[in-house]
C-alpha positions as CSV (number, residue, x, y, z in Angstrom):
1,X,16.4,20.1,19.0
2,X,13.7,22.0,21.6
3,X,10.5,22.4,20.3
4,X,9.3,25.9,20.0
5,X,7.7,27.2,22.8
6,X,5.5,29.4,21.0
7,X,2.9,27.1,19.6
8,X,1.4,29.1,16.7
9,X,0.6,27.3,13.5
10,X,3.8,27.7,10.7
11,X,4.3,28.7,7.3
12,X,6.7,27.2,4.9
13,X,9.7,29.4,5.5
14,X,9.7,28.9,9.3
15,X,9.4,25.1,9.0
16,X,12.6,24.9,6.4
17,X,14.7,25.9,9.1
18,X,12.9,24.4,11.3
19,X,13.1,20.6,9.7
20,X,16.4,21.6,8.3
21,X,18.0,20.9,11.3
22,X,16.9,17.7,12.0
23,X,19.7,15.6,10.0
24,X,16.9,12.7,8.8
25,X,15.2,15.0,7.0
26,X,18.7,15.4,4.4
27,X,18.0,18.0,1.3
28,X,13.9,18.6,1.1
29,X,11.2,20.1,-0.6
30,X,8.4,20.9,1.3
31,X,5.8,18.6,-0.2
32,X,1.6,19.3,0.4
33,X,-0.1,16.5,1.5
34,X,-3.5,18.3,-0.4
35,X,-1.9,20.1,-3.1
36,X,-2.3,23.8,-3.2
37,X,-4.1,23.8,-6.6
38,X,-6.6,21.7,-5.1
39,X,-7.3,24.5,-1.8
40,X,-4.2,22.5,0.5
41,X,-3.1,25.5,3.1
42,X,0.5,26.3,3.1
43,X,0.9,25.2,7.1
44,X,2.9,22.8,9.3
45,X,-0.5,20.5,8.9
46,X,-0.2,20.4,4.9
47,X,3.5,19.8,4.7
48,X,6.0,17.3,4.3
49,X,9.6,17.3,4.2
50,X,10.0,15.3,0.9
51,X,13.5,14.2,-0.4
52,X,14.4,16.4,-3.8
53,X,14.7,13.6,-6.0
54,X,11.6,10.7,-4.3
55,X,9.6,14.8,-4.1
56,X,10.0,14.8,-7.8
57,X,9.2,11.2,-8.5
58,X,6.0,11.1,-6.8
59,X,4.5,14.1,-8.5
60,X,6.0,12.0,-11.6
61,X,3.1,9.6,-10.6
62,X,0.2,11.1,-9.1
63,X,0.7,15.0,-10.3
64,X,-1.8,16.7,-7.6
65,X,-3.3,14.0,-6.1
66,X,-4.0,14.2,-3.0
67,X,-2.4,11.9,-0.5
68,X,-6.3,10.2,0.2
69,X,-6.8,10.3,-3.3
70,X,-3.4,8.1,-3.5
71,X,-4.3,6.3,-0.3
72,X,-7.2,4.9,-1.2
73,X,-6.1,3.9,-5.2
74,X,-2.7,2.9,-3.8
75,X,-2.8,-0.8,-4.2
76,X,-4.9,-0.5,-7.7
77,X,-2.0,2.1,-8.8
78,X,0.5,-0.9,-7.7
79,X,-1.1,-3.7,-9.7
80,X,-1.1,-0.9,-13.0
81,X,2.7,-0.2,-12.6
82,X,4.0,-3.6,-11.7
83,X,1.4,-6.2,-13.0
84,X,1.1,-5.4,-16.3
85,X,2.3,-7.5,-19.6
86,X,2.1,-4.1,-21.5
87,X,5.3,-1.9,-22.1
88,X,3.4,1.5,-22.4
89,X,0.5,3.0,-20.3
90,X,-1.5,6.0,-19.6
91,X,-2.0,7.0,-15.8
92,X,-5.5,5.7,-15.5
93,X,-5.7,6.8,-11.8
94,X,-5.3,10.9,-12.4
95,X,-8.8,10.9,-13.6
96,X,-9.7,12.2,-10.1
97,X,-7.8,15.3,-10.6
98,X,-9.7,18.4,-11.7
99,X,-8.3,19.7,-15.4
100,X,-9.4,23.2,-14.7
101,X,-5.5,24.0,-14.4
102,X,-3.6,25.0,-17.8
103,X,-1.9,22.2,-19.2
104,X,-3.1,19.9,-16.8
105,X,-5.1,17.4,-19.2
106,X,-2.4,17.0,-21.6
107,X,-0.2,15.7,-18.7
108,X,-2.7,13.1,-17.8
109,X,-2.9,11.7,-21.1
110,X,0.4,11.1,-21.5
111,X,1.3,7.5,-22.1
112,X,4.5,6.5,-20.3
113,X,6.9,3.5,-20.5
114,X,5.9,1.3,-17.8
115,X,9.4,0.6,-16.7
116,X,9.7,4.7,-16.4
117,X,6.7,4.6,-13.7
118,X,8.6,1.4,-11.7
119,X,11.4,3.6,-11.4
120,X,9.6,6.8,-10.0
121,X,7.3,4.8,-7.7
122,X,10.3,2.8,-6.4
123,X,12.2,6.4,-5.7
124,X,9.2,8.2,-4.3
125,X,8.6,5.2,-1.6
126,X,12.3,3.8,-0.9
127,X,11.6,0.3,-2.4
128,X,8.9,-1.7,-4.8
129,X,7.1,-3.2,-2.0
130,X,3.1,-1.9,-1.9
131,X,3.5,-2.2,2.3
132,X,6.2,-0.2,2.2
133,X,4.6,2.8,0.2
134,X,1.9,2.6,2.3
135,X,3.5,2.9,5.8
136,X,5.5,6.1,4.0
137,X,1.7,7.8,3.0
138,X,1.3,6.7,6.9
139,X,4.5,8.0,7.8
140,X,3.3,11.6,5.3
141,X,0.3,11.7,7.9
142,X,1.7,11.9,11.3
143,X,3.0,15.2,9.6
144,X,-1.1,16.4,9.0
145,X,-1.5,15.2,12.9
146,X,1.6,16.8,14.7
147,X,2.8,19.1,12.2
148,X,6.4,20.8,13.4
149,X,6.7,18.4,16.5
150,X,7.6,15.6,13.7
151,X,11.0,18.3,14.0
152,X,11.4,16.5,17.5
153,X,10.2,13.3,18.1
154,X,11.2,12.6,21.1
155,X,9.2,14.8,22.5
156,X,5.9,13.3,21.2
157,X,6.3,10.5,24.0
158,X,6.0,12.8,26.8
159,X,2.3,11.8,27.6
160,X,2.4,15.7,28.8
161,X,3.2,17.4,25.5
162,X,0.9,15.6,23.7
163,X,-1.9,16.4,25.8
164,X,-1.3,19.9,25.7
165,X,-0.5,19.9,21.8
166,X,-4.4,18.4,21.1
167,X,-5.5,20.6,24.0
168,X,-4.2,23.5,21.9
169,X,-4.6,22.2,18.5
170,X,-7.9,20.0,17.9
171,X,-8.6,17.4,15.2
172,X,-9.9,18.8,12.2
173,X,-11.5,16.9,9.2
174,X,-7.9,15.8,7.6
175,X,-6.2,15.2,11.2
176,X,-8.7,12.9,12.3
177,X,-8.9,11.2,9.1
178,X,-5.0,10.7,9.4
179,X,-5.3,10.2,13.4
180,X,-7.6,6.9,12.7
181,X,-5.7,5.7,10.0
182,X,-2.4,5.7,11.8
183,X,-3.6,4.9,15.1
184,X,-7.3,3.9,15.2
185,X,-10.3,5.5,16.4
186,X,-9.7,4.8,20.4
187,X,-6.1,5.0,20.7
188,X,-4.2,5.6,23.9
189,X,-1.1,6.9,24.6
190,X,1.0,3.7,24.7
191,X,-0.5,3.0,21.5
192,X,0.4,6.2,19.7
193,X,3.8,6.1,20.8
194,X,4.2,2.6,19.7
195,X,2.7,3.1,16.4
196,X,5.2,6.4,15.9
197,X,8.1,4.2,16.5
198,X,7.4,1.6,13.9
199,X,6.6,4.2,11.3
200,X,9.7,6.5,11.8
201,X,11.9,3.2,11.7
C-alpha cells in the first residue's frame, strides 16, 4: 500500500478505508486515544484501529480514560485485577474520569466480578502479562505520532519520508509526550526504526 501523497490531516471515514486495507489491522473500530467526551479530535492523531471485540473490552475497563490516564495507573490497575484475594470489586481507577456525562457515575460504581475484569483486560491487551499491555498502549501511540503512515510501515524507515512527515507535521503536546515515551527524548533515526520494529512484532 502507497501512502497518500496528499498529506492533509484525516478524518475517520477516510482512515477506515484507509487502515482497512492493511490485512493486520482485521475487523476494527476506530478507537480515540483521548476520548471524544473528554475534547479528543476525531483525526488520524486521535485514532486507533482497535479489534471489535479487545475495542470493546478495554472501554469494559477504563470507560473514557484516556490512554495517559491508563498509562500512568497501568501497573496499579494490574495489581487490582490480578492480585487480589477478593471475588468482587469496584473500578477504583475511573475516579479520574469527569461524571459530568449522563449515566456516567453509575457506571463507575459498579462492582464487577474480578474474574470478569481478567477476562476483558486479557482481550483488550492479547495476554495477562503487565509488559505486554504496556508495549500495546506503546504500540496505541506510534498512531498519535505518525497517524495514517501506521497504514504503511514500511515506509516509516525511509530516513526521507520521515523527515518530510515532521517537517510537515510538528510535535504537538500529545505527539511529543508519545514521541519520548516510545523513543526517548534524543532519538535518531536508527533508533526510531528499531524501536518501531519491536513494537509492531
Amino acid at each position: 500500500m502507497a501512502l497518500p501523497k496528499d498529506r492533509r490531516v484525516r478524518g475517520k471515514t477516510e482512515l477506515h478505508g484507509l487502515y482497512g486495507g492493511a490485512q493486520r489491522f482485521g475487523n476494527f473500530n476506530m478507537h480515540h486515544l483521548v476520548p471524544s467526551t473528554r475534547d479528543g479530535e476525531t483525526n488520524e492523531f486521535n485514532l486507533f484501529p482497535y479489534r471489535i471485540k479487545p475495542h470493546r473490552a478495554y472501554h469494559a475497563l477504563f470507560l473514557n480514560m484516556t490512554i495517559w490516564e491508563v498509562w500512568e495507573a497501568l501497573e496499579k490497575i494490574y495489581e487490582e485485577i490480578f492480585n487480589t484475594d477478593k471475588e468482587r470489586i469496584n473500578r477504583q481507577w475511573l475516579s479520574v474520569c469527569p461524571t459530568e456525562q449522563e449515566g456516567l457515575e453509575i457506571q463507575i460504581q459498579r462492582v464487577y466480578g474480578v474474574e470478569f475484569l481478567q477476562e476483558k483486560w486479557i482481550s483488550a491487551f492479547g495476554g495477562e502479562d503487565v509488559k505486554q499491555a504496556r508495549k500495546f498502549l506503546e504500540n496505541m501511540m506510534l498512531f498519535i505520532i505518525f497517524g495514517s503512515y501506521m497504514a504503511d510501515t514500511d515506509a516509516l524507515f525511509d530516513n526521507g519520508n520521515l523527515t518530510e512527515f515532521f517537517e510537515e507535521y510538528p510535535a504537538g503536546e500529545d505527539r511529543l509526550k508519545a514521541f519520548n515515551v516510545c523513543f526517548g527524548e534524543s532519538a535518531d533515526w536508527h533508533t526510531i526504526k528499531v524501536r518501531i520494529s519491536k513494537l509492531l512484532k
